[in-house]
PyMOL CGO cylinders between C-alpha atoms (Angstrom):
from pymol import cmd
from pymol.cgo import CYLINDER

trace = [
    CYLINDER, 67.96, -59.71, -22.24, 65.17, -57.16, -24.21, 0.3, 1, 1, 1, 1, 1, 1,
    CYLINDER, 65.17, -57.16, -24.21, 63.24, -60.54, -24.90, 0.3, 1, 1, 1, 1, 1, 1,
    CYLINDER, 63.24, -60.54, -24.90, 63.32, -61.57, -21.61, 0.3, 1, 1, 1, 1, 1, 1,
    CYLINDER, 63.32, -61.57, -21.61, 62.03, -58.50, -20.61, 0.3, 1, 1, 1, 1, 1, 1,
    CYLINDER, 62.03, -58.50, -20.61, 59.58, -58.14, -22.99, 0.3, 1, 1, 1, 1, 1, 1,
    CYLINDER, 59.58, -58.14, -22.99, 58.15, -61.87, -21.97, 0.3, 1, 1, 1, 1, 1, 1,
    CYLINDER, 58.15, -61.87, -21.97, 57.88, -61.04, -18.45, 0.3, 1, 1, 1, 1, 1, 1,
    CYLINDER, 57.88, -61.04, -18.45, 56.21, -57.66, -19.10, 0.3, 1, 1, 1, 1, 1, 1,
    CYLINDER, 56.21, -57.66, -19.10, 53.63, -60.14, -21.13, 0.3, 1, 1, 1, 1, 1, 1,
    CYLINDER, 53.63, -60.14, -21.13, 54.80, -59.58, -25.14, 0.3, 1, 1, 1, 1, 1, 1,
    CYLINDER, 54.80, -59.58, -25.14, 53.64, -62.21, -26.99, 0.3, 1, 1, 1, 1, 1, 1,
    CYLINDER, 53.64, -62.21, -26.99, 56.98, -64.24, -28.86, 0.3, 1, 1, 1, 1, 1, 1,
    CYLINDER, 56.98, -64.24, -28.86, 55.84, -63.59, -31.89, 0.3, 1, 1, 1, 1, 1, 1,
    CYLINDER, 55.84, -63.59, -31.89, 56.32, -59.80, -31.31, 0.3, 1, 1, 1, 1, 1, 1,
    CYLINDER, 56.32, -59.80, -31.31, 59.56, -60.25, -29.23, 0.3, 1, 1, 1, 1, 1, 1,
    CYLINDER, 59.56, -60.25, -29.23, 61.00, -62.50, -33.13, 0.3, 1, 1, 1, 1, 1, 1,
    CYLINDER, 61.00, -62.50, -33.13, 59.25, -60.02, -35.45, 0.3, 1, 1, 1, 1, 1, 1,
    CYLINDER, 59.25, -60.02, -35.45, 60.72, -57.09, -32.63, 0.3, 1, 1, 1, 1, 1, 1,
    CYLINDER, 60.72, -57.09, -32.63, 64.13, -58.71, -32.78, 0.3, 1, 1, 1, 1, 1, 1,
    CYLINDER, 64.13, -58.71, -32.78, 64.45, -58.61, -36.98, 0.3, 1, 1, 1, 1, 1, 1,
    CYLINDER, 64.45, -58.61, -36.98, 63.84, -55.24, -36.95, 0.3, 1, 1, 1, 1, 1, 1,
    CYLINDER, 63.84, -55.24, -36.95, 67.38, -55.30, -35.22, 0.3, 1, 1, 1, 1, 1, 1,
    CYLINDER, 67.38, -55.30, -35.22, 69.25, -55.77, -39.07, 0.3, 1, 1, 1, 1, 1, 1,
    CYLINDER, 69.25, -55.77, -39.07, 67.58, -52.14, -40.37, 0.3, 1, 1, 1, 1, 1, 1,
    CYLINDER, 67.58, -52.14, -40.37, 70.58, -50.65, -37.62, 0.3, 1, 1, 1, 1, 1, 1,
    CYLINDER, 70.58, -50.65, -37.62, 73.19, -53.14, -38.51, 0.3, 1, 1, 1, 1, 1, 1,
    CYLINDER, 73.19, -53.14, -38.51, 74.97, -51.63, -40.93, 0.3, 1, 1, 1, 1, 1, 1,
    CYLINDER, 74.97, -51.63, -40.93, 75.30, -48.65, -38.48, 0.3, 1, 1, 1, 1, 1, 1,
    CYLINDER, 75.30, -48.65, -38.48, 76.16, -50.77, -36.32, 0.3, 1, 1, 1, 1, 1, 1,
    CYLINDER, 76.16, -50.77, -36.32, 78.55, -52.20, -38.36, 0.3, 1, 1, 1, 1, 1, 1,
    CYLINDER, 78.55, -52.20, -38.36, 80.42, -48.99, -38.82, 0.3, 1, 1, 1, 1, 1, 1,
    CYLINDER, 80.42, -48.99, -38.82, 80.42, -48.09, -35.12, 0.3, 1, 1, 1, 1, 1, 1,
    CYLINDER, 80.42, -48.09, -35.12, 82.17, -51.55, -34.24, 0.3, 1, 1, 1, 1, 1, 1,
    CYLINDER, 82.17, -51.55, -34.24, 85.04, -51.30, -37.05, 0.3, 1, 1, 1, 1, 1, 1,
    CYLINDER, 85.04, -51.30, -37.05, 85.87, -47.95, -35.65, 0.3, 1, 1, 1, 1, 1, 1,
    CYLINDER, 85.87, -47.95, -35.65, 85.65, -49.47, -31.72, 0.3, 1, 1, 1, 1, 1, 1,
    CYLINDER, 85.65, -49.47, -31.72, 88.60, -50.90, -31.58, 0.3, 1, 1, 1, 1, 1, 1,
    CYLINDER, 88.60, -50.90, -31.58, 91.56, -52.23, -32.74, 0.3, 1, 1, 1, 1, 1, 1,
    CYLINDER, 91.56, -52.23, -32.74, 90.92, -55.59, -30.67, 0.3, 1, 1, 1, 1, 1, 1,
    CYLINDER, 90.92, -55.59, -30.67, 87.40, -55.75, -32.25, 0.3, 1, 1, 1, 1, 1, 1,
    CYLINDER, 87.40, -55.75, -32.25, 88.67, -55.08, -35.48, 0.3, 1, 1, 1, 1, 1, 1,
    CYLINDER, 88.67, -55.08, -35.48, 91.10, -57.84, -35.59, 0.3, 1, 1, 1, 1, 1, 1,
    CYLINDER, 91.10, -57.84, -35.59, 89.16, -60.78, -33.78, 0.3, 1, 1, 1, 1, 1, 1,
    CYLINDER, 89.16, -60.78, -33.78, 86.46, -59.82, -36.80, 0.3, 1, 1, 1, 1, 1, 1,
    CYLINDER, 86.46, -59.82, -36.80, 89.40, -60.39, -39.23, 0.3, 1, 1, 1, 1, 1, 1,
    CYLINDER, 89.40, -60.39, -39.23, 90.03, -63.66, -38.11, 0.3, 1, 1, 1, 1, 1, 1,
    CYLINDER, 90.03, -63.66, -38.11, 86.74, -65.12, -38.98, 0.3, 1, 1, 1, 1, 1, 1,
    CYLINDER, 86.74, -65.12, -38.98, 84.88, -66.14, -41.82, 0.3, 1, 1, 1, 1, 1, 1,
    CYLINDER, 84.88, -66.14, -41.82, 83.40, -63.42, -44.16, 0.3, 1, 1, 1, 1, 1, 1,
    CYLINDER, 83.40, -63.42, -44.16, 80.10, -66.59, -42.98, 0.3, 1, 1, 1, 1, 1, 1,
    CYLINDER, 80.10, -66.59, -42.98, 80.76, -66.66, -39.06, 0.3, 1, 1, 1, 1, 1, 1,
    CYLINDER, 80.76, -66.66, -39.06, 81.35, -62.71, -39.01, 0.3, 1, 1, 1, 1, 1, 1,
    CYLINDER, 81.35, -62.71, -39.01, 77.86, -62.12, -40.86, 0.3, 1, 1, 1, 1, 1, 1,
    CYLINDER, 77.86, -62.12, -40.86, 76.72, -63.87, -38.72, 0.3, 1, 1, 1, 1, 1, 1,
    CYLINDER, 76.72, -63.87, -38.72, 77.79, -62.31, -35.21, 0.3, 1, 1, 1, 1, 1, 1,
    CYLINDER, 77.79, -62.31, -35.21, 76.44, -59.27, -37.23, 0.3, 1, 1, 1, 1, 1, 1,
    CYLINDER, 76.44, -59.27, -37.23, 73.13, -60.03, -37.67, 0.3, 1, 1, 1, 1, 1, 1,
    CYLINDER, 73.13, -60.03, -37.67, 70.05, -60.57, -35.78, 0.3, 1, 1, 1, 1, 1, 1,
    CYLINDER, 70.05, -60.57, -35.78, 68.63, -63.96, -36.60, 0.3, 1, 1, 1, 1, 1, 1,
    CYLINDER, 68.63, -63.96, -36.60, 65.19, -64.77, -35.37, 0.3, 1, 1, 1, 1, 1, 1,
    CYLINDER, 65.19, -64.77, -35.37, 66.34, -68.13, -35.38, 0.3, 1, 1, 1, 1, 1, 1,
    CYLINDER, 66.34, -68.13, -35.38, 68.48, -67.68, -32.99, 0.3, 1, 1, 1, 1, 1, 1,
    CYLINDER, 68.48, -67.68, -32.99, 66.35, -66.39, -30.76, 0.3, 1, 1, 1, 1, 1, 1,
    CYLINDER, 66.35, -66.39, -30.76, 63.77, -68.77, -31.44, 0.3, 1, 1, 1, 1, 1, 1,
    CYLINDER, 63.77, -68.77, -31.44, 66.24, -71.72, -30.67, 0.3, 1, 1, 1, 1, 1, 1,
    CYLINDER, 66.24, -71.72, -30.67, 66.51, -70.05, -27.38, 0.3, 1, 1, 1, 1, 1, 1,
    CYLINDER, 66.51, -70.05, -27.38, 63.05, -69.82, -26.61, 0.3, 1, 1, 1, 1, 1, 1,
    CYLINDER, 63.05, -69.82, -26.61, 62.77, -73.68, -27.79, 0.3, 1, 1, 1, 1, 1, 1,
    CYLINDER, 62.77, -73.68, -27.79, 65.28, -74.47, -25.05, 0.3, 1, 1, 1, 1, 1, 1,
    CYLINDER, 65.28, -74.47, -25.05, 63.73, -72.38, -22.13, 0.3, 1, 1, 1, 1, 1, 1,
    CYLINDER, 63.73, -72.38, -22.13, 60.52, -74.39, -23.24, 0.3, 1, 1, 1, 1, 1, 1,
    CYLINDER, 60.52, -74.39, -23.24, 62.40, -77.57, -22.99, 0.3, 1, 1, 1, 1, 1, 1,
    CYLINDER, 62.40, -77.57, -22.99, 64.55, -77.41, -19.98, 0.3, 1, 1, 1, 1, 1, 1,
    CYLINDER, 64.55, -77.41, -19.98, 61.69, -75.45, -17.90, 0.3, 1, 1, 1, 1, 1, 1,
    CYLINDER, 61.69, -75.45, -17.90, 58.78, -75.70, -19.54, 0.3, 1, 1, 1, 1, 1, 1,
    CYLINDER, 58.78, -75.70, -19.54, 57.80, -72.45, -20.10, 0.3, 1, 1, 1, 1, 1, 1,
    CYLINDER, 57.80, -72.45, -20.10, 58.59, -68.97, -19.87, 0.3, 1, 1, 1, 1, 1, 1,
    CYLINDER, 58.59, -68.97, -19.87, 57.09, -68.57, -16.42, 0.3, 1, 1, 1, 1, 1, 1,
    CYLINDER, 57.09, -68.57, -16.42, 58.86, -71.47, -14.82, 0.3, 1, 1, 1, 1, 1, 1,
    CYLINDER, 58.86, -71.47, -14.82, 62.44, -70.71, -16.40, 0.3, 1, 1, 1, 1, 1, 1,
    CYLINDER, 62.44, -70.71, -16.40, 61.86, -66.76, -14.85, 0.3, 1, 1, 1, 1, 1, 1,
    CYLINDER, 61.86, -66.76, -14.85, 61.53, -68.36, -11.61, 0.3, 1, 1, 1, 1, 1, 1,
    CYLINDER, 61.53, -68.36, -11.61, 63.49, -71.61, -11.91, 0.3, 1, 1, 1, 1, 1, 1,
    CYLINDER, 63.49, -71.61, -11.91, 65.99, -70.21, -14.45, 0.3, 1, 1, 1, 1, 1, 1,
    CYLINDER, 65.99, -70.21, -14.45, 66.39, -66.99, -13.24, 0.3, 1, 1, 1, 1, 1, 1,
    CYLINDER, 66.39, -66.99, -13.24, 65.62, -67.19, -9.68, 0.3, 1, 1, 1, 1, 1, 1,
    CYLINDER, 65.62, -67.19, -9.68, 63.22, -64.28, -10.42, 0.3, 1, 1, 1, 1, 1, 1,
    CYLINDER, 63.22, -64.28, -10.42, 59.83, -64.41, -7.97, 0.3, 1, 1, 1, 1, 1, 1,
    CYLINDER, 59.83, -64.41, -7.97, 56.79, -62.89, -9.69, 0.3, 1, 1, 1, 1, 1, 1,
    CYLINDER, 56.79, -62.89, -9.69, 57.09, -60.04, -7.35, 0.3, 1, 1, 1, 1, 1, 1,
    CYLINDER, 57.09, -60.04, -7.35, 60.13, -59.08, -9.70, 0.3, 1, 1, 1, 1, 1, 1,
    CYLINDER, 60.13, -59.08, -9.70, 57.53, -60.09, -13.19, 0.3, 1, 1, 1, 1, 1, 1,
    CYLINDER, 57.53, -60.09, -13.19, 55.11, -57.27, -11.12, 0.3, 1, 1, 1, 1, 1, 1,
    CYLINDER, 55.11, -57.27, -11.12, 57.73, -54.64, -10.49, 0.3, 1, 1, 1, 1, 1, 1,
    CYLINDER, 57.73, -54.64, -10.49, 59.12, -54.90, -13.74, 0.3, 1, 1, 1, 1, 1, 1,
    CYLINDER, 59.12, -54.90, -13.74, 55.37, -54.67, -15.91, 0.3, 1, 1, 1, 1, 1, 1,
    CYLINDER, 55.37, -54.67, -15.91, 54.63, -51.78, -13.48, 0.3, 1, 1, 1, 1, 1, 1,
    CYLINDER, 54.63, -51.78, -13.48, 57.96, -50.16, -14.37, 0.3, 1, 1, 1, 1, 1, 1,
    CYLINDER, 57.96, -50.16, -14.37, 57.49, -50.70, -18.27, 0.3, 1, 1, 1, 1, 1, 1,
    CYLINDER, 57.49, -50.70, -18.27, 53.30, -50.37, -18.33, 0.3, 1, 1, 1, 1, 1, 1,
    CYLINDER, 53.30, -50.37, -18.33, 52.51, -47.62, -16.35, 0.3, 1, 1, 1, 1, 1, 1,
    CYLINDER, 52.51, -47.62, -16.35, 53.16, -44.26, -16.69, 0.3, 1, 1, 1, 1, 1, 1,
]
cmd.load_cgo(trace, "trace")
């Protein structure tokens, strides 16, 4: 959702991927917070691979990239899958870089 955002308030992608790595400086933190969550957490994470569980862990800029790739292949664009995608207007895109851009 924060790269969505940051698209419609006009962040370039490249900023929104290199934004999104930053994500793994906090994971071990937010590692610890999860294992102490709860017990539910704790054992659905013990059922997976040391691999897949690393990987729910981390923040992958390939994953996000991958979704960006689809947005630009179902819609065409960031701007059509906001409105077609979404069902956003660009009223919304306007309210929202007011909110975030002003002060």
């Amino acid at each position: 959702m924060s790269a969505v955002i940051l698209q419609a308030i006009g962040v370039p992608r490249s900023t929104v991927l290199n934004d999104y790595a930053l994500t793994n400086m906090f994971a071990d933190r937010f590692k610890e917070q999860m294992q102490g969550a709860s017990q539910a957490h704790a054992s659905m994470i013990s059922r997976l691979s040391p691999e897949v569980a690393q990987a729910l862990m981390e923040a992958r800029p390939a994953y996000l990239q991958a979704s960006f790739d689809e947005m630009d292949a179902r819609y065409g664009g960031f701007e059509q899958y906001w409105e077609q995608g979404l069902g956003l207007t660009l009223s919304d895109r306007e309210k929202l870089q007011y909110m975030y851009l002003t002060s």
